[in-house]
Each structure stands twice: as C-alpha cells, then as structure tokens.
C-alpha positions in Angstrom: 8.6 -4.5 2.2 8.6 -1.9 -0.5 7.4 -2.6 -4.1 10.5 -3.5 -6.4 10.3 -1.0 -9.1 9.9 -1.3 -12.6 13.0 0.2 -15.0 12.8 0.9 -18.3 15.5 -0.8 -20.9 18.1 1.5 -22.5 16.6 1.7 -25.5 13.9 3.6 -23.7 16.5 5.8 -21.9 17.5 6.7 -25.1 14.3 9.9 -25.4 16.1 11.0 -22.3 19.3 11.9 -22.6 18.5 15.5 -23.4 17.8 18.7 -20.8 14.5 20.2 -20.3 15.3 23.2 -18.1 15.9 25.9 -20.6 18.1 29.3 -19.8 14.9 30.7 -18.9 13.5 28.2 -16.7 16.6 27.9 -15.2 16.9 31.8 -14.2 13.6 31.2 -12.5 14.5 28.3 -10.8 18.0 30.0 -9.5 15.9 32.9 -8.1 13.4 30.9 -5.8 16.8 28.5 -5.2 18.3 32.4 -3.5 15.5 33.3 -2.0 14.2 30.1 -0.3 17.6 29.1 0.1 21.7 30.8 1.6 23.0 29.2 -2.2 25.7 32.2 -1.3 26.8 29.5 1.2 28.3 26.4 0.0 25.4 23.6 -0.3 25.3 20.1 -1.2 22.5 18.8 -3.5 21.4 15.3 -4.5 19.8 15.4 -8.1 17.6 12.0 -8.7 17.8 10.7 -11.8 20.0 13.0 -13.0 21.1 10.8 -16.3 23.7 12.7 -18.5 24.6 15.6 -16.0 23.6 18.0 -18.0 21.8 19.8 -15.3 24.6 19.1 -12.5 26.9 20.7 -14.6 24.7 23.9 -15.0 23.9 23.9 -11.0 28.1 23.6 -10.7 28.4 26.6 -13.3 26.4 28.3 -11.4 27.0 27.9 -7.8 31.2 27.3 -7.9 31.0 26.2 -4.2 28.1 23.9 -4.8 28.7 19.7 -4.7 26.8 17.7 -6.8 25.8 13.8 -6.2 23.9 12.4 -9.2 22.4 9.5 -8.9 20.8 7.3 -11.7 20.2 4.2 -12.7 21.5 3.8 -16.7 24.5 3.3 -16.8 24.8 4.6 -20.2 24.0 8.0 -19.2 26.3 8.1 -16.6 28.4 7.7 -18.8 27.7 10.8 -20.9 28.9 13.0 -17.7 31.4 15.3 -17.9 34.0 14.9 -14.9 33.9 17.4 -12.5 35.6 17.3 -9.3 32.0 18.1 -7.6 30.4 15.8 -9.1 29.6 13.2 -8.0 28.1 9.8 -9.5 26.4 6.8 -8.3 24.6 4.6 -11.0 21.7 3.2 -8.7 18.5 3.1 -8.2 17.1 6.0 -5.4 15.1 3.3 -4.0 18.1 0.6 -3.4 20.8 3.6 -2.6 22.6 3.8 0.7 22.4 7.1 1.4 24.8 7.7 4.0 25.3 12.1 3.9 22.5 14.5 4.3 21.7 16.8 1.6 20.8 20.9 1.1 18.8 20.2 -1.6 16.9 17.3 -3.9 15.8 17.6 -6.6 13.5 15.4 -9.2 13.4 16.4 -12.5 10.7 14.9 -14.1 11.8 11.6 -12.3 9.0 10.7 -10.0 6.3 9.9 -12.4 9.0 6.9 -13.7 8.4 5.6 -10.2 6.1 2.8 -11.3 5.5 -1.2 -10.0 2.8 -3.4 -10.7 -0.2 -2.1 -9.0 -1.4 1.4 -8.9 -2.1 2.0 -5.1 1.6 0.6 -4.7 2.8 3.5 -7.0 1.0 5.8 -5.3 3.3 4.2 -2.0 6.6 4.7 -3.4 6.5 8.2 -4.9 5.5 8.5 -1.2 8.0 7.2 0.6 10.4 8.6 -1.8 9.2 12.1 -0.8 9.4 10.7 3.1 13.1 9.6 2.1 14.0 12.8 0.8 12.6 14.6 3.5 14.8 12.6 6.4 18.3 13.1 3.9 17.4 17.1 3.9 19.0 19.2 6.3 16.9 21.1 8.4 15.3 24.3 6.1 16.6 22.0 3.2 14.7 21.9 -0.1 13.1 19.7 -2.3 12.6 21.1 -5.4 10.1 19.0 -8.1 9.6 19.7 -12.4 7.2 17.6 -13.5 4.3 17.1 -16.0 0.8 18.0 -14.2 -2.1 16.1 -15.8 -5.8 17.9 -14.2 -8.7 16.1 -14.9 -11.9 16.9 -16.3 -14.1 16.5 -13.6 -12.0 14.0 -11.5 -8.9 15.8 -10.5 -6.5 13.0 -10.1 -8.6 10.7 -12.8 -6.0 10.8 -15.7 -3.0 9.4 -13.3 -4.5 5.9 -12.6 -5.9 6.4 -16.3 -2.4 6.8 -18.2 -0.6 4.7 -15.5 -3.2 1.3 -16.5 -2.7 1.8 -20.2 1.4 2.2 -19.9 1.7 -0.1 -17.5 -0.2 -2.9 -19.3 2.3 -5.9 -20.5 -0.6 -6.7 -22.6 -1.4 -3.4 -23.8 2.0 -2.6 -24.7 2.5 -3.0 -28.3 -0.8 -1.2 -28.7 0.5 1.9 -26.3 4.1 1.8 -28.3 2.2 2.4 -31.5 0.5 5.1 -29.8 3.5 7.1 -29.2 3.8 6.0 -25.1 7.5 5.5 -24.5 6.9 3.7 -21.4 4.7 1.1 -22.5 4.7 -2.0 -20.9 6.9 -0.7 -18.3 4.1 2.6 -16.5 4.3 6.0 -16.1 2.1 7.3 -13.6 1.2 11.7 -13.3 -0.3 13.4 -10.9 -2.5 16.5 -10.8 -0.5 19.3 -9.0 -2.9 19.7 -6.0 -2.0 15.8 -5.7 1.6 16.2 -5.6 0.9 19.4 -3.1 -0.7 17.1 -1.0 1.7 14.4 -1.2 4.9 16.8 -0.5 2.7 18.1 2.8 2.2 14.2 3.5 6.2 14.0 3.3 6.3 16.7 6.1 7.5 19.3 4.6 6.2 22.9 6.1 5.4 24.8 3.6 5.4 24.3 -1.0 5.6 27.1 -3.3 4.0 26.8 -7.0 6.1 27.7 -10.0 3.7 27.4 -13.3 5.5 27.6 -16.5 3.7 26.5 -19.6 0.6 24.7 -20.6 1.1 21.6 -23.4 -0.9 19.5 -25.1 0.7 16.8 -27.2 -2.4 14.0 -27.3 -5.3 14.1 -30.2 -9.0 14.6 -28.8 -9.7 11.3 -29.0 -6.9 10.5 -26.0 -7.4 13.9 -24.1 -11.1 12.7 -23.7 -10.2 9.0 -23.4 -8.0 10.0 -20.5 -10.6 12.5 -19.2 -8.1 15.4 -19.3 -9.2 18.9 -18.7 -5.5 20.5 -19.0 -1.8 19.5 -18.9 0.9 21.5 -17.3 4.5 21.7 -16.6 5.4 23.5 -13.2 7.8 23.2 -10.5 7.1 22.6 -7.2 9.5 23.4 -4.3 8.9 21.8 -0.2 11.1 23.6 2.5 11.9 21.2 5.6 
C-alpha cells in the first residue's frame, strides 16, 4: 500500500501562488515542446500541481488546440483560475486521482520534491511511482516534462536530498526550520541531484531524457550550504519521451 502523503496547510500554499516560468524560459520550453513533440497537432496535457493556472492558461495561449487538465490539491488556488473552456480542473491529490484519459504530455513544475511522507526511503518510492504513473497515462512518444530545483552535493551526489528532507520534515525540528526561512517545515521537502532524477525518469521507463540547464542559485548562508554538504544548486528542466 502506498505511503499517504504529507500536504502542506494553506497558509503554506500561500508562497505559491505565483509563476516561475518566465517569457524566456517559456520560449525555451515551447521550442523542445515542437521539436520533441507534433504540438502543431491538437494534444492533451495533464499539468500536476498546477495551483492558480497561471501556466495552463499560457500553454492554452499558446497552443489554441491544446486541452488542459490541472490538477491540484488547494482548493484555494483552484480557485484563482481563470475559466477556460480547455481547462480543465480537478482539486485532488495526483496520488488519490482517478485518472481515467491518457495524456500527450505531463508536466511537474517544481511539484515532485512536495512529494513527501514520513520516512525518506518511502519518499524516494512515491516520486517513483509517480514517474511509473505518469508514464502508463502517456500516450505512446508522450512526454514528461520536469522544472525543478537540482541540489548536487559536495562529495556525495545525492547527500543534500535526505539532508534537507530530515531537517524539513522533522515535527520536532520545525519551529527551528520555520525560523530558518524553510516553508515546509514540519511538513518535508525532499530534492534530488539531476543525475538522480535522470536515473529515476530512466527507472519510470521512459526511452530517452534531454537536459535543459537554466540558471544556477544560491539562496542559503555558508553555514547551511556546508551543513547540507552542498557543492551547487541549479534550476533545469528535464524532459522523458515514452
């Protein structure tokens, strides 16, 4: 039986009603989408997590004969969607949807690291068996397309994941990693290295993954970079064809 997973409360939603993918990250994102991809054609694509719509509604801009279904789990930012009759919204969980339709594309946007429960191997699971879930709902040469946060290690590649995931996760620990700026605390976050989620997408089945880097960051003092044996943070988008 899968892990149940942890959610945060609304007033820790709150940091994420906002949209990351910037016009330029966006025009890079739409070029691999064409070239990987018959986006000429009309498609149907499943966007996890996709809180305020703010991305859908950019895809739908975009690709007129595109379909949207976003699914998320606040209902609050469902509720800050715009209608569109291509939209489509279901205020779930991934892990407890009935997914009934196949899908072109799906796409997490800096969603899987929120998929957390109480031990770290069991994480580890269900980030899996999401990427095994998307992979059965894609059509065949469907995509999955990933942004997230890659945290390398300093000497241990995949060190800092089961590092940051153990100090957010902590009930005890969490007033602590509030004051220290972690959003999740007491609830987890848990990163992976890039390689790792490579590895994991590859694990999924998918045939091949193509690499998109786009910008080093570095928001933690020295004392947590070395605390959490980090060598380098990254954002980068990862893409698996079926």
């Amino acid at each position: 039986m899968q892990e149940k997973v942890r959610q945060l409360d609304a007033q820790q939603t709150t940091s994420f009603d906002t949209e990351y993918i910037d016009k330029g990250m966006f025009e890079v994102l739409t070029k691999q989408l064409n070239m990987l991809y018959p986006t000429q054609q009309p498609f149907h694509l499943l966007d996890v997590g996709g809180g305020n719509g703010m991305y859908a509604d950019k895809i739908l801009n975009h690709y007129p004969n595109a379909q949207v279904t976003l699914i998320e789990p606040e209902a609050s930012l469902i509720a800050k969607n715009r209608p569109n009759p291509n939209k489509h919204l279901v205020c779930h969980l991934f892990q407890d949807a009935a997914l009934e339709s196949s899908f072109d594309i799906i796409q997490f946007n800096w969603v899987l690291h929120h998929f957390v429960t109480d031990t770290y191997q069991s994480t580890k699971q269900v980030q899996q068996e999401a990427l095994h879930c998307a992979y059965r709902h894609l059509t065949p040469g469907g995509l999955i397309v990933m942004f997230e946060n890659f945290y390398e290690g300093l000497l241990v590649n995949n060190l800092p994941s089961s590092l940051i995931y153990r100090s957010t996760s902590s009930k005890l620990l969490a007033p602590l990693t509030q004051r220290l700026g972690a959003n999740t605390a007491g609830v987890g976050v848990c990163f992976h290295s890039r390689t790792t989620w490579h590895d994991m997408i590859i694990e999924a089945g998918f045939k091949t993954v193509l690499h998109v880097p786009f910008y080093a960051f570095g928001n933690l003092s020295s004392l947590k970079t070395k605390a959490l044996h980090l060598r380098k943070q990254n954002v980068g988008l990862l893409i698996g064809k079926k």
